[in-house]
N, C-alpha and C positions, 0 to 999 in steps of 0.2 A: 245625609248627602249621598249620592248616587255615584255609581262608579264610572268615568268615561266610557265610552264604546270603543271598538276594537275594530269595527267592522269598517273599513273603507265606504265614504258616503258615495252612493250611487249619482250620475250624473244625468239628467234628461236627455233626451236625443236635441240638436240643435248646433248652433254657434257658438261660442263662448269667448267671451275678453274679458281682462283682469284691468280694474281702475284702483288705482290709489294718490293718496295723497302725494303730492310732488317732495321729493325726498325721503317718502315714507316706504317700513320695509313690509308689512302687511296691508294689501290688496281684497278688495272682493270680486265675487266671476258674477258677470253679469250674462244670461241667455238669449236670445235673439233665435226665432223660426229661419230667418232666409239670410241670405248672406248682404244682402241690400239693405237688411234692417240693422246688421250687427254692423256695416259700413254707416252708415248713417249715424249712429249710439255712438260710435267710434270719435268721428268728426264732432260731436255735437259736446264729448266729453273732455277730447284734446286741449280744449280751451284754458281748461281751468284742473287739469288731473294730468297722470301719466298713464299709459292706458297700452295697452297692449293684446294681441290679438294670441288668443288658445289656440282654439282649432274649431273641426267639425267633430261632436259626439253621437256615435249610432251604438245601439246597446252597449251604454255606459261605458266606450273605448274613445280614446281620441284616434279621428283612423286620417287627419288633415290637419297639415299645420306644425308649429315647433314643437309641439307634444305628440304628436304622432304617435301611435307602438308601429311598431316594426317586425314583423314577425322572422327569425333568424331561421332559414331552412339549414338543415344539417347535412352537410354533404359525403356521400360515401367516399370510401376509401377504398381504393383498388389493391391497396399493398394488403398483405397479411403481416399481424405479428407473429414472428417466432416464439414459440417456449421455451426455455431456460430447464434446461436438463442439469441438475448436479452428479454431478460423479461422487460416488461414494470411495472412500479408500480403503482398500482391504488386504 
């Protein structure tokens, strides 16, 4: 027996919504090209699933949607810290 992978699975570029069983707590992602098709799959799945909407994925990021990454700019700081000088006793 083989040992799991580690590697975080790559995602295709596209749409993406997650369907599972009604009450259930594991889902699969289903792909969709244009946002009219993953709206359509969507309605067509509501029926009879619970179904929920990812995002958009461009090189393997979600960059639309409740998954989105967010990139955090780091804002400078105009203050300086001071150094701490000890005093020696003599």
């Amino acid at each position: 027996m083989a040992r799991p992978s580690t590697r975080e699975k790559r995602l295709k570029d596209g749409y993406y919504m997650e369907v599972r069983n009604n009450g259930g707590e594991r889902g699969i992602k289903i792909r969709r090209e244009s946002k009219e098709q993953i709206d359509s799959a969507m309605e067509e799945y509501k029926r009879t699933k619970e179904v929920a909407y990812l995002g958009l994925v461009k090189n393997g990021k979600f960059i639309e949607g409740p998954n989105a990454v967010v990139k955090k700019s780091r804002a400078k700081s105009t203050t300086r810290k001071k150094k701490k000088t000890t005093k020696s006793k003599a």
